[in-house]
N, C-alpha and C positions, 0 to 999 in steps of 0.2 A: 404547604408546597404543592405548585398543583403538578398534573401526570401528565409525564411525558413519555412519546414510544415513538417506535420504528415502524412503520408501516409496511409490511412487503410484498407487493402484488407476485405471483406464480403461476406460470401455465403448466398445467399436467403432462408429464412426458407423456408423446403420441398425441396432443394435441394438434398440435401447429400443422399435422401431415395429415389430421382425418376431421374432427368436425368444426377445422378453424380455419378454413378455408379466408383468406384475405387479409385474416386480423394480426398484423404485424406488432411488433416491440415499439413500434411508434408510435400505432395506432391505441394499444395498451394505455402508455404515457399520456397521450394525446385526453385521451374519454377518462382517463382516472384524475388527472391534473384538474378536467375540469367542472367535475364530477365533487371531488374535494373543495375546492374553491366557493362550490355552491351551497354547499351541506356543510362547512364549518366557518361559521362569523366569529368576527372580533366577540369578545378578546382573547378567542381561540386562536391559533396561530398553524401552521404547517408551512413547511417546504422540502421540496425535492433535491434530495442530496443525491442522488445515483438512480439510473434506468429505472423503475419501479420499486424505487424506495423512497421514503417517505418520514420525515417527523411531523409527527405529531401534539401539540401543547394544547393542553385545558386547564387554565391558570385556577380552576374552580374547581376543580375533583383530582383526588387523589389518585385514582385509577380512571384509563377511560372505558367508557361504557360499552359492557360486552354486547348489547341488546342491538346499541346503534351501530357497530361495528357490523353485526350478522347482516342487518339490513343494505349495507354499503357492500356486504358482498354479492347477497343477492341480487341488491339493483348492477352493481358492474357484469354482474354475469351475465342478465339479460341484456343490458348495451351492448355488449360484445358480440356475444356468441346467438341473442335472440332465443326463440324457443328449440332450437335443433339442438345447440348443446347442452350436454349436461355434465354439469359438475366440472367444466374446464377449467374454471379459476378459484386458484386457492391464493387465501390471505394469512399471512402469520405476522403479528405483532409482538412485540418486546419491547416491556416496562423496565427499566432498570437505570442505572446512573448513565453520566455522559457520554463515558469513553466506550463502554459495553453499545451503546445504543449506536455510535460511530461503529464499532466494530461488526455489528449486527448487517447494517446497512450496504457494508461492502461482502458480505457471504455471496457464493454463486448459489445461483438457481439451484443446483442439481445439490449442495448441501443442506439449502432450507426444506428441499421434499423429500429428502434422507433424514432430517431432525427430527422431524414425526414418530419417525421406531426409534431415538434415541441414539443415530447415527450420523454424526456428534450429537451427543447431549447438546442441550440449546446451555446457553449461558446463563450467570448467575442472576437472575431477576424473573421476570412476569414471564413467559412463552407463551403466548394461545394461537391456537389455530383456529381462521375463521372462515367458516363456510356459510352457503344460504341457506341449510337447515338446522347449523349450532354452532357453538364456540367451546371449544374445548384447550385444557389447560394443560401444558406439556410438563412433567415431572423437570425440574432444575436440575442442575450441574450437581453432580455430588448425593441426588435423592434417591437415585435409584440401588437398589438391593444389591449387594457388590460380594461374592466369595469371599470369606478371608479365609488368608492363608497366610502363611511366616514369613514373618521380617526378613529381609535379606540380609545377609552380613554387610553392614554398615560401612562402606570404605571410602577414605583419603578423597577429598575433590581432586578432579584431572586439572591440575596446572592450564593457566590461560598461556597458547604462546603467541604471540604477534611476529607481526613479518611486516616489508615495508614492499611496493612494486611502484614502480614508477609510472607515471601520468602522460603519454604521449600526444604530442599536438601535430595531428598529421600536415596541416597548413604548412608549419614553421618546420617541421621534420625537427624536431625536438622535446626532448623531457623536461617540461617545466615545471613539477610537483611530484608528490610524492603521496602514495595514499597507505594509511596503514590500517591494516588487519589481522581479524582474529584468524588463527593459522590451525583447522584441526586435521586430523589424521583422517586418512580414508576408514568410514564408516563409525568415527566418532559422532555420539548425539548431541543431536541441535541442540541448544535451549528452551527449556520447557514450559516457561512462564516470563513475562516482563520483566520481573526484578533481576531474572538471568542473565536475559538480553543487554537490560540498562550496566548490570555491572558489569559485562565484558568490551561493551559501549566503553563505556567511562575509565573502566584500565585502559582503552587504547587511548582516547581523549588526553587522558594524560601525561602519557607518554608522548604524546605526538608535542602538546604543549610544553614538555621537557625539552625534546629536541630543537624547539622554534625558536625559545629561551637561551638553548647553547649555543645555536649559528642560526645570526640574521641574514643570512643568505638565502636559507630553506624555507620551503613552501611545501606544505599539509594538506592531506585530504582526511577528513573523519568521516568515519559512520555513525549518524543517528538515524537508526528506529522511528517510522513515523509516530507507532501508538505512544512514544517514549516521550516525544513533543505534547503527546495530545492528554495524556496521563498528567494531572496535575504535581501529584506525589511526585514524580520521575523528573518530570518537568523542573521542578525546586531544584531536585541536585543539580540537573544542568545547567542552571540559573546563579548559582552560587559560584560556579567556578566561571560561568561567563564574565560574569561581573568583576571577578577576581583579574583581566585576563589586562594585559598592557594593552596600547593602542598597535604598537610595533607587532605585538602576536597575533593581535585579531585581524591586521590588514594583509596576513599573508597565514590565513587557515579559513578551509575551506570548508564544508556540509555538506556528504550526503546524504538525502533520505531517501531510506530504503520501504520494503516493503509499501509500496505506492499503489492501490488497487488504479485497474482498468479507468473509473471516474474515480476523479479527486474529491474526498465526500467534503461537503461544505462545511461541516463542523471544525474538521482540521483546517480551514485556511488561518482563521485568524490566531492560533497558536504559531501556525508556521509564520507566519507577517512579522510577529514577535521574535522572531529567531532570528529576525535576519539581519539588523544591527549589531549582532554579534559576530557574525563572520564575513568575509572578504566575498562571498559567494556562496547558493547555494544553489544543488541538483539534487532533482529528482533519481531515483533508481528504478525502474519499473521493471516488469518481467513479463507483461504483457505488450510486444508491438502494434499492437492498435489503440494505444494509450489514446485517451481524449483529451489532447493539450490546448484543446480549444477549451476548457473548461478551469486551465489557469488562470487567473490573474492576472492582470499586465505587472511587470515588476515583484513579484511571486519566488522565482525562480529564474536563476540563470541558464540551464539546461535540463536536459533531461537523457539518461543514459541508459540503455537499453540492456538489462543483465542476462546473459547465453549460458545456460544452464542443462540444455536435454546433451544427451550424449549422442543424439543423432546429428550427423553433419549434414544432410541434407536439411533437416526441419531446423538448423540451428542458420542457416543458409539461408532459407527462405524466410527466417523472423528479422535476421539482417535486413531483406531487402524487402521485407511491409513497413518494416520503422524508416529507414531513410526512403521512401516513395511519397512518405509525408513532409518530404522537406520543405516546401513551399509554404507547405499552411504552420511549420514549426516557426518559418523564417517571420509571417507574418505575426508570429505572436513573442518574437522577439527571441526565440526558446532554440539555444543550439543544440545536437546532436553528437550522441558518443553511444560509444557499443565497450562493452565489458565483458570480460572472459574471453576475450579472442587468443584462440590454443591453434592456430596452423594460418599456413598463406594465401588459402583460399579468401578462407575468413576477413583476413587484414586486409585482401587486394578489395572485395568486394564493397568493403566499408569506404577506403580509400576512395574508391570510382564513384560511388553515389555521394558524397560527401561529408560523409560523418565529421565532426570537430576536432574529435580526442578519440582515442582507445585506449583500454587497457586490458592487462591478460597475461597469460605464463608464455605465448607466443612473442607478446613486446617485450615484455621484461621480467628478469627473473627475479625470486624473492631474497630480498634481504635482510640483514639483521641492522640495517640502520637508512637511513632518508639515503636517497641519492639528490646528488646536487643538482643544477637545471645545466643543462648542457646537449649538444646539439649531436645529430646520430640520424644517416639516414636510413630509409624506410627497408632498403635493402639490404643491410648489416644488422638488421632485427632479427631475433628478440636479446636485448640489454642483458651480457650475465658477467658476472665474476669475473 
């Protein structure tokens, strides 16, 4: 099998403001793109899946070479920075299976130059840090010297509850769908690993497919997890019960995926292309408004939905109005616009006026214990409750 990695260029914080005078994120991209292209031949392979990230394949070695690595740091340092800087760019690579290496790829900056002290441990597989005087090997997930101390008393799993809110379509001023969710308590813990995720996923999944089943009138939204798609394991359950599904269920339930980083890494496209014979539609969920939807697919995706999560109303305001400013270049790539978690009438009118497609939120509609029907409700008699 030969080795594969991540590649991930980094500039040192306080760079960019003192001896990096010019050298932008593009310019980075630009001199390392083509920097790699020169320095790895067939039937070595590379491509750019995200801003300064990078796969790597050596169908011929099991691991890649730490030697030739050092040396790609060194020469990019000097392109960049010349002889004035020193030590601005740091490179960290990770050898590991598929999904880890996707997941690696979309880390922010400021978490790959925190992995270094083990702030997050790097992930299960290879970690090196490479610099133009060494390569050095980051301790794994799980290796480092850990306190014990006593079990906790072992209790009862906290019940999954679901809730159902309705899907509003500001065009038609009406609730056309229905999306359902995991429902938890103020300051209940997230989920702590994939198989959490997928099985609180797939309780709802099936519930919603329950309901689709009982009345063909109703229309479904689900949550998948992008890693859940991209995770082969997780991927199979999902695939079993797709397959399982009538033609009448699948023309009226919908996908979204969530967890969508800023770029769409390349590796997830062609699991999600696979997804989507399965359902009537699907969206993206992102959390970042400056998503790069230029880097969808044409046909990919049906929209893409903006999820509002700080508790600031101002900064929750202004993420509103950088994701619909992009409506023109959304429009040209065929990709509608929706905003989620809308909680007051600021919020809703602002969406409203710039264009957004759809909304949802505890401000549209309130939570229920079962699908609401499609039916019409204007924007002024909002939010939908009891």
């Amino acid at each position: 099998m030969g080795g594969m990695a991540c590649l991930r260029i980094c500039i040192e914080h306080g760079a960019r403001e003192s001896a990096v005078e010019g050298v932008t994120p593009a310019k980075i991209d630009k001199t390392s793109s083509a920097y790699i292209e020169a320095h790895w031949p067939p039937p070595r392979r590379y491509g750019r899946v995200a801003p300064g990230a990078y796969v790597l394949v050596d169908p011929n070695a099991q691991f890649l070479d730490g030697e030739e690595l050092r040396n790609m740091a060194q020469e990019l340092q000097l392109r960049l920075f010349g002889t004035q800087g020193r030590d601005d760019l740091c490179m960290l690579t990770f050898e590991g299976d598929e999904e880890q290496v996707l997941k690696f790829s979309s880390l922010s900056e400021e978490e790959l130059l925190a992995m270094r002290g083990g702030k997050p441990p790097p992930p299960e597989g290879r970690t090196r840090v490479i610099r133009g005087d060494g390569v050095a090997e980051l301790a794994p997930w799980g290796s480092t010297p850990r306190k014990v101390v006593a079990k906790p008393k072992v209790e009862a799993p906290t019940p999954i509850h679901l809730g159902w809110r309705g899907v509003y379509n500001l065009a038609g001023q009406k609730f056309d769908s229905s999306e359902i969710m995991v429902v938890r308590k103020p300051g209940a813990p997230e989920p702590q690993d994939d198989s959490e995720f997928a099985e609180h996923d797939l309780l709802a999944f099936d519930r919603a497919v329950a309901a689709l089943e009982a009345d063909p009138a109703l229309k479904a939204w689900v949550d998948v997890r992008m890693w859940s798609v991209v995770r082969a394991g997780i991927r199979d359950a999902y695939q079993a019960r797709l397959t399982a599904l009538s033609p009448n269920v699948r023309e009226r339930l919908a996908a979204v995926i969530y967890e969508v980083p800023r770029d769409l890494p390349f590796l997830a496209i062609a699991p999600l292309r696979d997804l989507l014979p399965n359902f009537a539609r699907v969206d993206f969920r992102v959390n970042d408004p400056g998503f790069y939807c230029q880097t969808v697919p044409e046909g990919l995706a049906h929209g893409v939905v903006l999820q509002l999560e700080s508790d600031d109303e101002k900064s929750r305001l202004m993420k509103i109005h950088r994701f619909l400013t992009d409506r023109k270049v959304y429009a040209s790539k065929r990709l509608r616009q929706g905003v989620s978690g809308v909680r007051n009438a600021r919020e809703l009118e602002l969406a409203r006026r710039m264009g957004a497609n759809i909304v949802t939120g505890p401000f549209v509609c309130g939570l229920f214990a079962a699908p609401i029907a499609e039916q019409e409700a204007p924007i002024d008699e909002l939010p939908l409750a009891v």
